[in-house]
C-alpha positions in Angstrom: 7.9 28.0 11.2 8.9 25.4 9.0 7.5 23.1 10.4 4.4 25.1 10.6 4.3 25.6 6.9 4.6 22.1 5.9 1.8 20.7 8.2 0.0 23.8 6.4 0.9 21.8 2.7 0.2 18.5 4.4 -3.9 19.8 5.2 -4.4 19.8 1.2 -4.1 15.9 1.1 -6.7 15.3 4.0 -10.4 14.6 3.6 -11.5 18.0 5.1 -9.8 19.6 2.0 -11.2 17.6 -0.4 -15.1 17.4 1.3 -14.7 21.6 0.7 -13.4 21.4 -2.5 -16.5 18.8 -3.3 -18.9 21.3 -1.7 -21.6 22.6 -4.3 -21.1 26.1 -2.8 -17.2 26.4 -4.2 -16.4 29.7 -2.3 -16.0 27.5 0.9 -13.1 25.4 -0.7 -11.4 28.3 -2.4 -11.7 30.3 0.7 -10.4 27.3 2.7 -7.3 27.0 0.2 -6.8 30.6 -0.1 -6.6 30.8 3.7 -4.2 28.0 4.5 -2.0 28.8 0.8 -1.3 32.4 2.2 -0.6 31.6 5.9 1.3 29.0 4.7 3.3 31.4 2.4 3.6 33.8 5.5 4.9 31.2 7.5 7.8 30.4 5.3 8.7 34.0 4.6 8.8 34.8 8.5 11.9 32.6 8.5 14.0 34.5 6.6 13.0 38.0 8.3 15.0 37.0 11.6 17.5 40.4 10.7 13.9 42.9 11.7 12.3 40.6 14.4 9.6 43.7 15.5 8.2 43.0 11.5 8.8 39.4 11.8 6.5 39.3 14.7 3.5 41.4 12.8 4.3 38.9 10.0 3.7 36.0 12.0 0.6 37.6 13.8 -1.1 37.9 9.9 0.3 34.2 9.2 -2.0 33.3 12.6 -4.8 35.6 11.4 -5.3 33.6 8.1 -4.5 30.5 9.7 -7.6 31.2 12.4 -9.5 31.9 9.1 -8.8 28.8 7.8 -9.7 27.1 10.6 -12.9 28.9 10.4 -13.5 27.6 6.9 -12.2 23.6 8.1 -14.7 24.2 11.4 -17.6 24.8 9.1 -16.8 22.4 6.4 -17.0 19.5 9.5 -20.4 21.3 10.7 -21.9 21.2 7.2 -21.3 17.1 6.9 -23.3 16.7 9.9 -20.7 17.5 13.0 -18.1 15.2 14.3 -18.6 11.9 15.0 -17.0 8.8 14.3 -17.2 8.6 10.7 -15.7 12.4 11.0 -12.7 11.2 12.0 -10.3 12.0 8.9 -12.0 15.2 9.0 -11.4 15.9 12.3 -7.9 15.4 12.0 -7.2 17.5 9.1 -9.0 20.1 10.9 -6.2 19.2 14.3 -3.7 19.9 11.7 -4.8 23.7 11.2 -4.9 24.1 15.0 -2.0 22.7 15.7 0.1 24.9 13.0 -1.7 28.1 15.1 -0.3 26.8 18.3 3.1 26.2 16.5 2.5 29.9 14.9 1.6 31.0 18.7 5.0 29.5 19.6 6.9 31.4 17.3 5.4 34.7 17.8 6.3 34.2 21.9 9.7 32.8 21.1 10.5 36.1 18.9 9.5 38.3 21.7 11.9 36.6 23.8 14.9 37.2 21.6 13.9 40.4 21.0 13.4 41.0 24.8 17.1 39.3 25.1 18.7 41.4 22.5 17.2 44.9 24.2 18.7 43.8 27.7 22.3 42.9 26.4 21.9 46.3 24.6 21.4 48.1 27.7 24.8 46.2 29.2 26.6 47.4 26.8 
């Protein structure tokens, strides 16, 4: 999740960022920003609810929904320049970045579900 959050940080200093912020029709940059800020956020608070991993799990499933959002926005930002191509590259990286934080957020959600499987069968052990 750490990870997750800081590639989140890093998608602010690619070109896909700053072609949305540039675009004359400013709700696509702010919603961008807005989408990858909060998942972002959500990300790095999921870490620190590993005592309730049931609301850690719903956490990181709303962390994913903005994230898919954001990737929405990053999607359409690419499409409005003219779709990818070679001189689309930086863009199209930037816009890797957001999927690959979603598969890292994917990760995490079926790794908590795991330990929380674990935990429920050493309970009925005891």
């Amino acid at each position: 999740m750490a990870l997750a959050f800081l590639l989140n940080l890093g998608v602010f200093f690619t070109p896909v960022y700053s072609r949305a912020i540039e675009d004359p029709q400013l709700w696509i940059g702010y919603g961008l920003a807005t989408a990858l800020t909060l998942s972002g956020l959500i990300s790095l608070v999921s870490i620190f609810l590993y005592g309730n991993r049931k609301r850690q799990i719903s956490v990181v499933k709303i962390g994913a929904l903005f994230q898919v959002i954001g990737f929405g926005f990053c999607t359409g930002v690419i499409f409005s320049l003219g779709g990818i191509g070679t001189y689309l590259f930086d863009e199209a990286l930037g816009t890797g970045l957001v999927v690959l934080v979603l598969i890292l957020q994917i990760l995490a959600m079926r790794s908590i579900s795991k330990d929380e499987k674990l935990v429920r069968s050493m309970d009925r052990i005891r």
